[in-house]
C-alpha positions, 0 to 999 in steps of 0.5 A: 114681825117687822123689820129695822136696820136689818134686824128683825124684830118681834113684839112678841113674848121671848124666854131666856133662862126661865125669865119672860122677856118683851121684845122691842116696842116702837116707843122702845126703838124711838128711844134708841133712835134718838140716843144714837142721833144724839151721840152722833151728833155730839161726835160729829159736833166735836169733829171725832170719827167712830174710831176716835170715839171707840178709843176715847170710851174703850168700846169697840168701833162696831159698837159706836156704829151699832149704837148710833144706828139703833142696833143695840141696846147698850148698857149705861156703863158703856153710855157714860163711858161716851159721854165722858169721851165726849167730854158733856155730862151722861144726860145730855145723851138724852136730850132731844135738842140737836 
């Protein structure tokens, strides 16, 4: 086990509802990393606090907060919906340069 953000993580093998799930890989947590760095960097950029952000996208604040700490693996409904609040293209959350 190991520990990031306060959160455990395995890299063992899990089931959820008869399906076999993978846990969290370290280039898995990097990807996360980086995306979250990206879309505060971009926030920040534009001079918007979480909560601003939160309500432009329509996504609760403890989301944005757990998305740019690498907490959570969000869906790309909910990316778009920050990319598009935060008015650049949905790639540009995946871009290294910042």
């Amino acid at each position: 086990m190991k520990k990031h953000n306060d959160v455990t993580i395995s890299f063992s093998k899990r089931h959820h509802f008869g399906c076999v799930y993978r846990e969290y890989q370290p280039e898995d947590i990097e990807v996360l990393k980086r995306v979250g760095k990206r879309i505060r960097f971009l926030r920040e950029e534009k001079g918007m606090s979480q909560h601003d952000l939160s309500i432009e996208a329509d996504i609760p604040k403890t989301q944005v907060g757990r998305v740019e700490r690498a907490e959570n693996n969000t869906s790309l409904v909910t990316l778009n919906r920050m990319a598009k609040a935060l008015e650049v293209p949905l790639h540009a959350l995946f871009l290294q340069e910042d």
